[in-house]
N, CA, C and O atoms as a DFTB+ gen file, in Angstrom:
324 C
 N C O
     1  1     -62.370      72.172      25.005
     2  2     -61.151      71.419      24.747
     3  2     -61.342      70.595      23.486
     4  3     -61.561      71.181      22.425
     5  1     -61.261      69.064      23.547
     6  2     -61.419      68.306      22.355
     7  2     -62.734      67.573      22.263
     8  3     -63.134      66.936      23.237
     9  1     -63.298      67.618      21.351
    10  2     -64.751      66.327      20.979
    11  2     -64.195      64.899      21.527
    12  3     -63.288      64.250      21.007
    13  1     -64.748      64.637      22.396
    14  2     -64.276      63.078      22.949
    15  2     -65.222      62.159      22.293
    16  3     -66.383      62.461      22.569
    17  1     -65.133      61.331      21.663
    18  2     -65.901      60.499      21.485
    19  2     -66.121      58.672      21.799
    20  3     -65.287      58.065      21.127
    21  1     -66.845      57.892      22.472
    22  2     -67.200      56.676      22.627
    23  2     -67.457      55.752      21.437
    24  3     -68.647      55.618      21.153
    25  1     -66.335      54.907      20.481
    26  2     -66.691      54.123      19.635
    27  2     -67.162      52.635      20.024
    28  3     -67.340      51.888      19.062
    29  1     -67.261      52.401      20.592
    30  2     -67.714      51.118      21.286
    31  2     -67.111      50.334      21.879
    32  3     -66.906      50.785      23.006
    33  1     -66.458      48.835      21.687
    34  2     -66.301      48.221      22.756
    35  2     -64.739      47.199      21.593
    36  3     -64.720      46.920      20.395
    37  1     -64.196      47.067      22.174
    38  2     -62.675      45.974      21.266
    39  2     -62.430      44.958      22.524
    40  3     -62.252      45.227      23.712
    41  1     -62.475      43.896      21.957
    42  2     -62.277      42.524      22.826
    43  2     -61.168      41.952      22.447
    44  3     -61.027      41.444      21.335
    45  1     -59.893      41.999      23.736
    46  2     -58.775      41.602      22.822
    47  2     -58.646      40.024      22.957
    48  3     -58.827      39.420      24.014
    49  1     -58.233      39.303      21.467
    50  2     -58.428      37.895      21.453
    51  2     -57.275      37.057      21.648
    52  3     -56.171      37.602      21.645
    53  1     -57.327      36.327      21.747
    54  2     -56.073      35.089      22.298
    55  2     -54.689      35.386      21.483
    56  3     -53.614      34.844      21.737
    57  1     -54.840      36.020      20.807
    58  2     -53.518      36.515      20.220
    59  2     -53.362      37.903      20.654
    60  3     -52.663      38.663      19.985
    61  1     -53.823      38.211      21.484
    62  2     -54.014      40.158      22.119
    63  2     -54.162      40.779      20.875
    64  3     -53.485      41.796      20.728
    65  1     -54.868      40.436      19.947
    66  2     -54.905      41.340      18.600
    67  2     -56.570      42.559      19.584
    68  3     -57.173      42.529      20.656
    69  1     -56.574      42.923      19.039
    70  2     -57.998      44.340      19.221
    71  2     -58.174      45.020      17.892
    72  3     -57.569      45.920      17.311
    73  1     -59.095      44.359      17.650
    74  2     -60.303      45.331      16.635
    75  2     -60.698      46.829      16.406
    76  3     -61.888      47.037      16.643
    77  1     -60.462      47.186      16.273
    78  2     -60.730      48.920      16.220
    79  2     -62.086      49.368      15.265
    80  3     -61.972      49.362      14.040
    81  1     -62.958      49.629      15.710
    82  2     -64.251      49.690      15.241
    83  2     -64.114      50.219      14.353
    84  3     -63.334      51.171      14.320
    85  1     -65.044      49.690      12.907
    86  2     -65.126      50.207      11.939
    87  2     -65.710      52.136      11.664
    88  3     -65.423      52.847      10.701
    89  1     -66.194      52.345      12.356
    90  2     -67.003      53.443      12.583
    91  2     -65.463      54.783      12.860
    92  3     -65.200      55.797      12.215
    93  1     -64.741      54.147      14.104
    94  2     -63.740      54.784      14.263
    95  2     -62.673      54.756      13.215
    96  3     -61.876      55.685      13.092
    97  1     -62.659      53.655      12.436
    98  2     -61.667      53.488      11.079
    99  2     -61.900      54.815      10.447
   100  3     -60.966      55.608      10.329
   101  1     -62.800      55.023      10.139
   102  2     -63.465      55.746       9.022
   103  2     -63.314      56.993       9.618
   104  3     -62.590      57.710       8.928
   105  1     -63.748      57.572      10.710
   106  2     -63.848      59.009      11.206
   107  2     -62.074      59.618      11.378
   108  3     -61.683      60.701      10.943
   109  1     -61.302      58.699      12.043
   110  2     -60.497      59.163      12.406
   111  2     -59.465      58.653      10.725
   112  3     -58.305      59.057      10.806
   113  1     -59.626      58.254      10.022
   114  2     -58.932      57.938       8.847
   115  2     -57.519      57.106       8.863
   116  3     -56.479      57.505       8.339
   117  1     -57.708      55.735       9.645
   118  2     -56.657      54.978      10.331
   119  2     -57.645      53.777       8.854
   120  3     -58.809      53.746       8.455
   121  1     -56.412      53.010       8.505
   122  2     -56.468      52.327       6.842
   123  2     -55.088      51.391       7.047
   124  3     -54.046      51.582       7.673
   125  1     -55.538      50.388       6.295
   126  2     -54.724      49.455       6.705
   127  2     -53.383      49.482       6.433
   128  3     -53.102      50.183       5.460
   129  1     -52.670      49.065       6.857
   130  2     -51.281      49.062       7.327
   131  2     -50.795      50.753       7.448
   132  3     -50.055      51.367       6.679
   133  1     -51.374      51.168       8.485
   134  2     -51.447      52.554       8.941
   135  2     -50.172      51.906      10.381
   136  3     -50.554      50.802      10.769
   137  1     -49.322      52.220      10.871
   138  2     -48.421      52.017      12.190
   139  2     -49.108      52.956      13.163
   140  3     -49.216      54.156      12.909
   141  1     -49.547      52.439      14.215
   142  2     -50.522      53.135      15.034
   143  2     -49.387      52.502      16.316
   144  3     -48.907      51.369      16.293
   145  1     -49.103      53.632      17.478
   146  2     -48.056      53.486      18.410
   147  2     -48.922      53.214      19.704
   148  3     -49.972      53.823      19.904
   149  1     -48.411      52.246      20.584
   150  2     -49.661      52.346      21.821
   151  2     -48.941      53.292      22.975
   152  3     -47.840      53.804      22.768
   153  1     -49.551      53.444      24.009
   154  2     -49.190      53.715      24.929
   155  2     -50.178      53.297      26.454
   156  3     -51.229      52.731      26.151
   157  1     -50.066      53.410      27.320
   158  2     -50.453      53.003      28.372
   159  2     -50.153      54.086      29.575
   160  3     -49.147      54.794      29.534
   161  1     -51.275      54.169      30.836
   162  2     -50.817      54.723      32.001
   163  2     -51.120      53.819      32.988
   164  3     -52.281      53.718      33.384
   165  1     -49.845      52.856      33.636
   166  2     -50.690      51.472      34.621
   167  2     -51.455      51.945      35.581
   168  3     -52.353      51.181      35.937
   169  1     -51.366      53.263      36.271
   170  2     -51.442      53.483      36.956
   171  2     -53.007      53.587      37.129
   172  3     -53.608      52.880      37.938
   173  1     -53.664      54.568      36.269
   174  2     -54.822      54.273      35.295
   175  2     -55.236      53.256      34.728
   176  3     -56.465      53.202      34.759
   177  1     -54.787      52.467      34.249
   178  2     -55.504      51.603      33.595
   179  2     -55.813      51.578      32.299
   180  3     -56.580      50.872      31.643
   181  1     -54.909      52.689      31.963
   182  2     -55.640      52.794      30.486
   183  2     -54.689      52.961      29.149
   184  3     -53.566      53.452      29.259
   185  1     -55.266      52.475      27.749
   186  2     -54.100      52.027      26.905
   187  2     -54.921      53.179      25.552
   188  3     -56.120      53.360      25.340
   189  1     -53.918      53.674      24.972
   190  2     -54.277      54.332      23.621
   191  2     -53.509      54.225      22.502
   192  3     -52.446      53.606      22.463
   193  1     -54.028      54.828      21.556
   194  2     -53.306      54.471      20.664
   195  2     -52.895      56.024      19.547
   196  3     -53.867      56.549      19.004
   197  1     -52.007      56.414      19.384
   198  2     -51.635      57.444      18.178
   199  2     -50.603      57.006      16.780
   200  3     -49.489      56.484      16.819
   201  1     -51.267      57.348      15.786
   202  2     -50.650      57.661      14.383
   203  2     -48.898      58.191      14.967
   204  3     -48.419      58.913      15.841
   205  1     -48.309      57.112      13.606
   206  2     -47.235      57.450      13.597
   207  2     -46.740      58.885      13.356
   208  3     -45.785      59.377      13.956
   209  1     -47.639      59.648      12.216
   210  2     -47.335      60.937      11.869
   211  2     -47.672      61.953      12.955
   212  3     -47.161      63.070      13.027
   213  1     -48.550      61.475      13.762
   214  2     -48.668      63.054      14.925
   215  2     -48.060      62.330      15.881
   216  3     -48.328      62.980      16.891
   217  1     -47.243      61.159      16.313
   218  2     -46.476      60.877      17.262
   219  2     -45.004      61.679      16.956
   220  3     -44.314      62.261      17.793
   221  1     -44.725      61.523      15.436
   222  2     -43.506      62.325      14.860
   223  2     -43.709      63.502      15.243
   224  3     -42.812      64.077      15.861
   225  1     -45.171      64.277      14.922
   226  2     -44.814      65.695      15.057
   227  2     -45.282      65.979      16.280
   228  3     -45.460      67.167      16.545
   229  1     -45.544      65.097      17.154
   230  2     -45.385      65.998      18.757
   231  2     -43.972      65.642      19.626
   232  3     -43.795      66.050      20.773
   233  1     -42.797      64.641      18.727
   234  2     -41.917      64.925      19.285
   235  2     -40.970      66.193      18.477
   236  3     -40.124      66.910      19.011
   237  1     -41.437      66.202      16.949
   238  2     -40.424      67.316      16.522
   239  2     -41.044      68.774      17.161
   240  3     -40.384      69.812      17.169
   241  1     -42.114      68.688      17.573
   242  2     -42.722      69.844      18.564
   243  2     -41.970      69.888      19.802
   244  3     -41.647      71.040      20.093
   245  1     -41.618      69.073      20.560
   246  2     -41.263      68.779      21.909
   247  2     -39.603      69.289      21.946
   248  3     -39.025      70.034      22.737
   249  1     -39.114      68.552      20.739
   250  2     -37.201      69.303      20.460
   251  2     -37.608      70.522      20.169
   252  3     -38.044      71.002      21.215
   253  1     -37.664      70.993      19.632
   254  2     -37.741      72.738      18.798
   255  2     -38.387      73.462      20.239
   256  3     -38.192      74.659      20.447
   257  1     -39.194      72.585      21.232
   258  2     -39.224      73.282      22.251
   259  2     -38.009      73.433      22.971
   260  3     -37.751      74.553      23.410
   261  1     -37.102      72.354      23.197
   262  2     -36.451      71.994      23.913
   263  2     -34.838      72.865      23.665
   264  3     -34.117      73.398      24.509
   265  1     -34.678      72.752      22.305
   266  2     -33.559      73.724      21.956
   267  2     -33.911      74.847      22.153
   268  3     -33.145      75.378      22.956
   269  1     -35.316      76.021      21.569
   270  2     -35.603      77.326      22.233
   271  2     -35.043      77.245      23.762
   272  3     -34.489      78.254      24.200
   273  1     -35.120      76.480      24.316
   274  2     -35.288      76.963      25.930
   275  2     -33.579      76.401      26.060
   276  3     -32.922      77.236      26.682
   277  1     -32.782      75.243      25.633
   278  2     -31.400      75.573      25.634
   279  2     -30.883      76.435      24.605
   280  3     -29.673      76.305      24.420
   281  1     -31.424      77.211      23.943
   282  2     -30.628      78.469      23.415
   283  2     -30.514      79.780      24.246
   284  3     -29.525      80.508      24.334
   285  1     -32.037      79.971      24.987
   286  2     -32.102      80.913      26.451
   287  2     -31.314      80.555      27.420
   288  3     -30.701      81.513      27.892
   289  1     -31.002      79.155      28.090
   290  2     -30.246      79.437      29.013
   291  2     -28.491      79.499      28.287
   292  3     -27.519      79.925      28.910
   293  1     -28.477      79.276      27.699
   294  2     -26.759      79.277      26.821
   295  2     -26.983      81.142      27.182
   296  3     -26.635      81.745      28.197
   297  1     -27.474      81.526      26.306
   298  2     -27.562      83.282      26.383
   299  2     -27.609      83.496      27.818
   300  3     -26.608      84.082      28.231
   301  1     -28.332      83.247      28.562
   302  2     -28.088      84.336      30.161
   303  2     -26.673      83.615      30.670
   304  3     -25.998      84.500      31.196
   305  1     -26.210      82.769      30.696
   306  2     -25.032      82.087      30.668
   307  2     -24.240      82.879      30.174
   308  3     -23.472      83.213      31.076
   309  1     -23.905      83.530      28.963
   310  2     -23.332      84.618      28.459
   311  2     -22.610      85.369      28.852
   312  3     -21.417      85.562      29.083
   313  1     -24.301      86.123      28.937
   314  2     -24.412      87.212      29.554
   315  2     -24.222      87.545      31.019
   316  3     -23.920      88.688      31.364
   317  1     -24.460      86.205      32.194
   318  2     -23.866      86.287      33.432
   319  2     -22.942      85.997      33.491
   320  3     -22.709      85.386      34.533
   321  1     -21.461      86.202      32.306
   322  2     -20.010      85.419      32.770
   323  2     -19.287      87.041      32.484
   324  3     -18.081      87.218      32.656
């Protein structure tokens, strides 16, 4: 699947700001005033973070899915009238 990797440890401070390890700056190529989107699962416990540009392109991935599959049912619709 994907290389997971452990960058260390972010302590969030009295302003909930979090540090993002320098090590991870650099590998993953996140530079300042980069818009980084969070997300969370409460359920889990757990919070992440993705780039604005592959947050864009996994929703323009997600429509172009979404119209393929309402252009199929429009067609058997069609075709069953």
């Amino acid at each position: 699947m994907y290389k997971k990797k452990l960058y260390g440890v972010a302590t969030v401070g009295s302003k909930g700001q979090v540090v993002i390890p320098s090590d991870a700056r650099e590998e993953l190529g996140i530079e300042t005033g980069d818009r980084l989107y969070v997300f969370g699962i409460k359920e889990k416990n757990m919070i992440g973070f993705i780039g604005e540009d592959q947050l864009r392109e996994m929703v323009n991935q997600a429509t172009e899915s979404v119209e393929d599959f309402r252009s199929v049912l429009d067609n058997s619709q069609t075709e069953s009238a």
